[in-house]
C-alpha positions in Angstrom: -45.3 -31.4 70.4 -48.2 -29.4 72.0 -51.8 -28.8 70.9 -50.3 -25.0 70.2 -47.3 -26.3 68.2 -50.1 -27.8 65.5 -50.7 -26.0 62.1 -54.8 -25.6 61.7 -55.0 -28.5 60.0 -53.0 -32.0 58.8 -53.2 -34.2 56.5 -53.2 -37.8 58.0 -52.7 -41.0 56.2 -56.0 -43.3 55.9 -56.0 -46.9 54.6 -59.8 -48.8 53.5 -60.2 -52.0 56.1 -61.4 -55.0 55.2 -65.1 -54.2 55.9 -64.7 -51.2 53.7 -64.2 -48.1 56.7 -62.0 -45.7 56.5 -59.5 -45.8 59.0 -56.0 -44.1 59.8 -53.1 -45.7 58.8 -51.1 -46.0 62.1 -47.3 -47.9 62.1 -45.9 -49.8 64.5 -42.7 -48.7 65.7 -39.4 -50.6 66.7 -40.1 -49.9 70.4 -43.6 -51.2 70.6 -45.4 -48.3 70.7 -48.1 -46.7 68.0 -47.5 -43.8 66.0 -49.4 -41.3 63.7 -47.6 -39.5 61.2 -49.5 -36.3 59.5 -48.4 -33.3 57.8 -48.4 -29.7 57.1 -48.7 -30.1 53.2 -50.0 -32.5 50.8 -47.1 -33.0 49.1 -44.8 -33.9 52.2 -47.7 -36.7 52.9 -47.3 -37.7 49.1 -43.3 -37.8 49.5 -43.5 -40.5 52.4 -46.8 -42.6 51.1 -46.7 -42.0 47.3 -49.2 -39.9 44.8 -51.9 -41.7 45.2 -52.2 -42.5 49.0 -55.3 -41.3 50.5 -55.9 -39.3 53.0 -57.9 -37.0 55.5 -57.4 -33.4 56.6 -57.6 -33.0 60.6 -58.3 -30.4 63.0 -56.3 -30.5 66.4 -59.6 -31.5 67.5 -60.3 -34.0 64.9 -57.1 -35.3 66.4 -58.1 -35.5 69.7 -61.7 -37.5 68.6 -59.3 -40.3 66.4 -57.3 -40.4 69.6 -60.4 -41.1 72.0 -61.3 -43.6 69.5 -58.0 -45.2 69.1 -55.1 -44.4 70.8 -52.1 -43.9 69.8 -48.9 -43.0 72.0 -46.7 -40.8 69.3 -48.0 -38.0 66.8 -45.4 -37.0 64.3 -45.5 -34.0 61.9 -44.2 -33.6 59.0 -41.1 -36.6 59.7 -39.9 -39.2 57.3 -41.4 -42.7 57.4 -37.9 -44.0 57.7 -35.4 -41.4 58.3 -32.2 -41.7 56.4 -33.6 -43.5 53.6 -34.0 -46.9 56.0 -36.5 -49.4 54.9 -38.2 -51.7 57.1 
């Protein structure tokens, strides 16, 4: 997906560290590589990490910065933590 393919804005997972920052919650996938999931809507974020999951809204830009700052090799919008209903 391309810069242009982006809505304005997404809302992107975030998880407190042990030191108390704020960080994005990233996963781990099967094939070794790092993914970021975001979304278009609040609610499709809420359907994949629950009500009360916190968050940050993101520019493609602010996507860009969190990149610099810690790579990640696959950005997914709006798809399913674990697509057809897996669990890991």
């Amino acid at each position: 997906m391309t810069e242009q393919q982006l809505p304005p804005v997404v809302y992107a997972p975030t998880f407190t560290d042990d030191s108390g920052n704020n960080r994005l919650r990233m996963h781990q996938m099967s094939d070794g590589t790092v993914a970021l999931f975001v979304y278009s809507a609040i609610d499709r974020l809420a359907a994949q990490y629950g009500d009360g999951a916190a968050w940050v809204l993101m520019s493609p830009a602010h996507l860009e910065a969190a990149y610099d700052a810690a790579p990640y090799d696959k950005l997914f919008v709006d798809r399913a933590l674990h697509p057809g209903g897996e669990q890991s």
